[in-house]
N, C-alpha and C positions, 0 to 999 in steps of 0.2 A: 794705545791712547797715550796723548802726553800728559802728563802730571800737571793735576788740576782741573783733567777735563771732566773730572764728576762734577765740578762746582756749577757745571753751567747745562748739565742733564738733567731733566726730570724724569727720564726712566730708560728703561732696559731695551735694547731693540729685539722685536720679534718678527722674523718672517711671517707675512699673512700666508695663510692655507693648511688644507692638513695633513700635508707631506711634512717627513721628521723635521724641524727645523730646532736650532738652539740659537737661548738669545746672547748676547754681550755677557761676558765674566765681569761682574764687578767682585774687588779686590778687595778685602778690609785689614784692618788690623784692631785684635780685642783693646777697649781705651778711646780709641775715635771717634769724632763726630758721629752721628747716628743718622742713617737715610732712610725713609721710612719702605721697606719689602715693598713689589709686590701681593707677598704670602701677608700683608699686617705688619708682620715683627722690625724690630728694628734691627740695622746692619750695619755695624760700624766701617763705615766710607774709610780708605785710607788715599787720601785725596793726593796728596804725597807722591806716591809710589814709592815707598821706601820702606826696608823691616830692618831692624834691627837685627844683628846676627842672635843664633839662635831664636828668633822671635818662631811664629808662624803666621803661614794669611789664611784666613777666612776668605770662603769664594760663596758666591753666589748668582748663580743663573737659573734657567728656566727653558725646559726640555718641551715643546709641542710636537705633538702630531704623532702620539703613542694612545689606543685606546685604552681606559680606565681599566687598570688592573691585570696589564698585559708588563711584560717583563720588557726590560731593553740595556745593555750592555753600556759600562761606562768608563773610560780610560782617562787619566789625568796623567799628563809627561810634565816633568819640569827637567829642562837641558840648558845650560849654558848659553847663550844666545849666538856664540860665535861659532858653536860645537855640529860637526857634522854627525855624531858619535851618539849612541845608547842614552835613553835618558838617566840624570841622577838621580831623578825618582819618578818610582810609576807606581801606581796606583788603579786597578783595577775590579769592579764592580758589577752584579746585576742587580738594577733596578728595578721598581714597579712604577707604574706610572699613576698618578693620582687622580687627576682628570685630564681635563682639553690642555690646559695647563700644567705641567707639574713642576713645583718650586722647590729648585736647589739648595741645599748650605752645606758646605763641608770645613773642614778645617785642617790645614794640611802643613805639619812639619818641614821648618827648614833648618833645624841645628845639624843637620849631615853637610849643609852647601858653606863653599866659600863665600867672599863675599865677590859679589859683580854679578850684572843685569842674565835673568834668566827669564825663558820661554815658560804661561804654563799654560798649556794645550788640552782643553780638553774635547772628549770627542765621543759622541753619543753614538750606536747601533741597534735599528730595529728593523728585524729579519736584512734587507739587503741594502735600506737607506743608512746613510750616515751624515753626521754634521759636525762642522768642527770652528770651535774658537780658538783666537790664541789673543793673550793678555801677557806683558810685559812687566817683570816686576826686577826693583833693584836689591840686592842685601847690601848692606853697610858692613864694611869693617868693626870688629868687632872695638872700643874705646878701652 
């Protein structure tokens, strides 16, 4: 997505059915405007695309088509966006699933990365379905 294009969303996209599907990663940064969840809570939008070195982003999405209270595997890569190579950071997880919907937040360190534009991939499994987003985000040189 290009920078800005939260400002003209009013929500997250979901594949209809209920095969695994995952929706849009939106991007935040603690401090920013506030978007109002899916889940109610508020999620601070980083409409920008941009962190601060050292900062972190806050993610938020929303995993369907896992029934209530079954397990489901969850991978977050973040790689350098020119990089053919290992990601710089992974992040690995098993889930439960909460209902038809289950609502994401995580919040995920970048004081390891340099600064320049990275991949961050995340990628849901349950038993042999899989889904996957990928959201774009920039670090800033540190001032």
């Amino acid at each position: 997505d290009a920078a800005g294009a939260y400002a003209v969303r009013r929500d997250v996209r979901i594949d209809a059915g209920t095969k695994l599907s995952l929706s849009d990663i939106v991007t935040g940064l603690n401090g920013a405007p506030s978007w109002p969840g899916t889940d109610g809570g508020a999620f601070p939008v980083n409409a920008m695309g941009t962190w601060p070195a050292g900062s972190a982003t806050e993610l938020y999405y929303e995993v369907r088509g896992v029934p209530v209270n079954e397990a489901y595997r969850t991978t977050i890569d973040v790689r350098p966006v020119a990089s053919k190579g290992g990601a710089a950071i992974r992040v690995a997880t098993t889930d439960r699933s909460t209902g038809p919907v289950t609502n994401v937040r995580r919040s995920l360190g970048l004081e390891r990365l340099v600064a320049g534009n990275y991949e961050v991939t995340v990628a849901v499994q349950f038993g042999s379905q899989r889904a996957t987003r990928i959201q774009v985000l920039t670090l800033l040189p540190p001032e």
